[in-house]
C-alpha positions in Angstrom: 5.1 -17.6 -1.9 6.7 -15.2 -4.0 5.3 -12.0 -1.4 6.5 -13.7 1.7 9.2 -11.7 3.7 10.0 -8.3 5.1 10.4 -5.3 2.5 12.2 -2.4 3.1 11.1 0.7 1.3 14.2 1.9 -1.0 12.4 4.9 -3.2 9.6 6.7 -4.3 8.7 7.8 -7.8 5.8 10.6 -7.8 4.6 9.6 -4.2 4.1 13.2 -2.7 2.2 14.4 -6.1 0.0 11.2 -5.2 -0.3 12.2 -1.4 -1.7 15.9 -2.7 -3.9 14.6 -4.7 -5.2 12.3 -1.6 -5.4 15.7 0.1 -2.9 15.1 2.5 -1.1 18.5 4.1 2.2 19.5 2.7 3.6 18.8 6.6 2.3 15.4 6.7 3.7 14.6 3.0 7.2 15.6 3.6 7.0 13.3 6.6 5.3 10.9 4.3 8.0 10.3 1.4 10.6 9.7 4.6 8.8 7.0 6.4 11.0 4.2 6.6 8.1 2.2 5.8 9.0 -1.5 6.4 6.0 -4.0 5.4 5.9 -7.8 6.2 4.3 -9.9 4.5 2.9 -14.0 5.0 0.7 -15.5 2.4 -1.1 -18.9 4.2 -3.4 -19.7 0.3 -6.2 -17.1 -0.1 -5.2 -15.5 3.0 -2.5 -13.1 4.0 -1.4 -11.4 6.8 0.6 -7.8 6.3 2.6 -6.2 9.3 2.8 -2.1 8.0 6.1 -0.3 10.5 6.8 2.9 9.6 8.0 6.0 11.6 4.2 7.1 12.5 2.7 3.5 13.3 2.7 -0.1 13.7 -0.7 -2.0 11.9 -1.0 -5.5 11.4 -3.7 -6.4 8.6 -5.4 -9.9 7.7 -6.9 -10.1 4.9 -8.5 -12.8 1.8 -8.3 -12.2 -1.3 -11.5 -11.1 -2.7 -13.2 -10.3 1.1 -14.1 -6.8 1.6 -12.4 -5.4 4.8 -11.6 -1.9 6.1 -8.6 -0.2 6.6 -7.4 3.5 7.5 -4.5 5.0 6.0 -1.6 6.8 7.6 -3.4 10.4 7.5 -6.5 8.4 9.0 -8.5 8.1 5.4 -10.6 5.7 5.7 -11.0 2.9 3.1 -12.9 0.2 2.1 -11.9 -2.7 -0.4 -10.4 -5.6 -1.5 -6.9 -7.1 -2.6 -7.3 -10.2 -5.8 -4.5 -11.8 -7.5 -4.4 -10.8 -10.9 -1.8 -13.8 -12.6 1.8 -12.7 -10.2 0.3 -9.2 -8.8 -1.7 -8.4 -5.9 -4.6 -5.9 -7.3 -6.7 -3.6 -4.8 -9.2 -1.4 -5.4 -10.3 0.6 -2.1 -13.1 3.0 -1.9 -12.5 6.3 0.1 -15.4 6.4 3.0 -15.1 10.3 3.5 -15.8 11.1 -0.6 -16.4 7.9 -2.4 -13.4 8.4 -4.6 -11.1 4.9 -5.8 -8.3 4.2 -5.1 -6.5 1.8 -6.7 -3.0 -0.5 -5.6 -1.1 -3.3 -7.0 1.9 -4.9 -5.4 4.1 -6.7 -7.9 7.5 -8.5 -7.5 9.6 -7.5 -10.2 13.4 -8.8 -10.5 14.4 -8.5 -6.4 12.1 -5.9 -5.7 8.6 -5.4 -4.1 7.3 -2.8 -6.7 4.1 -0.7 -5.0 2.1 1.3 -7.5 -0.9 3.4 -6.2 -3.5 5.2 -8.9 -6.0 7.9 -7.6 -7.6 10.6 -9.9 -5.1 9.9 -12.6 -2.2 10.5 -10.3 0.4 7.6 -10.0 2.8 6.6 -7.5 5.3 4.1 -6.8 7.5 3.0 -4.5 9.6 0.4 -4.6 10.8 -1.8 -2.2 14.3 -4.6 -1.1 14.0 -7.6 1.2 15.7 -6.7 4.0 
């Protein structure tokens, strides 16, 4: 599958406008935009399993598309949702537990990158990722 592999994240457009507007502290988003992020992913069908590294944690997440599941972010929001596939992208929309605000994410392969965008409260963010 097109997803499959290990993706190295290469740049960020917007990402720490988006982390303010998640209401993450200025100390945690300068560490954010620098996290080495490195996500692997395995697509078996409907169901996938994503391995998140960065320099803060380790998660490893299964999921099918269009099953509800939990999941915390880095900062320890938690979020409930689910990914579908939308034609060639991978479309989220999680729900924030603590306010009940959406968040939405797509993961898209476009030319030889893993392209992450990320939409809350009319803020968006990308970051873009290389195989590696």
């Amino acid at each position: 599958m097109a997803f499959d592999g290990t993706w190295k994240v290469d740049r960020n457009e917007n990402y720490e406008k988006f982390m303010e507007a998640m209401g993450i502290g200025m100390m945690k988003r300068k560490l954010g935009a620098h996290d080495n992020l490195k996500i692997t992913i395995q697509q078996n069908g409907d169901k996938f399993n994503v391995k998140e590294a960065s320099n803060f944690r380790t998660i490893e997440i299964e999921f099918t598309l269009g099953v509800s599941f939990e999941y915390s972010l880095a900062d320890g929001t938690e979020l409930t949702g689910a990914w579908t596939l939308e034609g060639n992208k991978l479309v989220a929309t999680f729900t924030r537990k603590d306010n009940g605000k959406v968040l939405k994410a797509t993961r898209e392969i476009v030319g030889d990158e893993l392209v992450q965008t990320y939409l809350y409260e009319g803020v968006e963010s990308k970051r873009f990722f290389k195989r590696g």
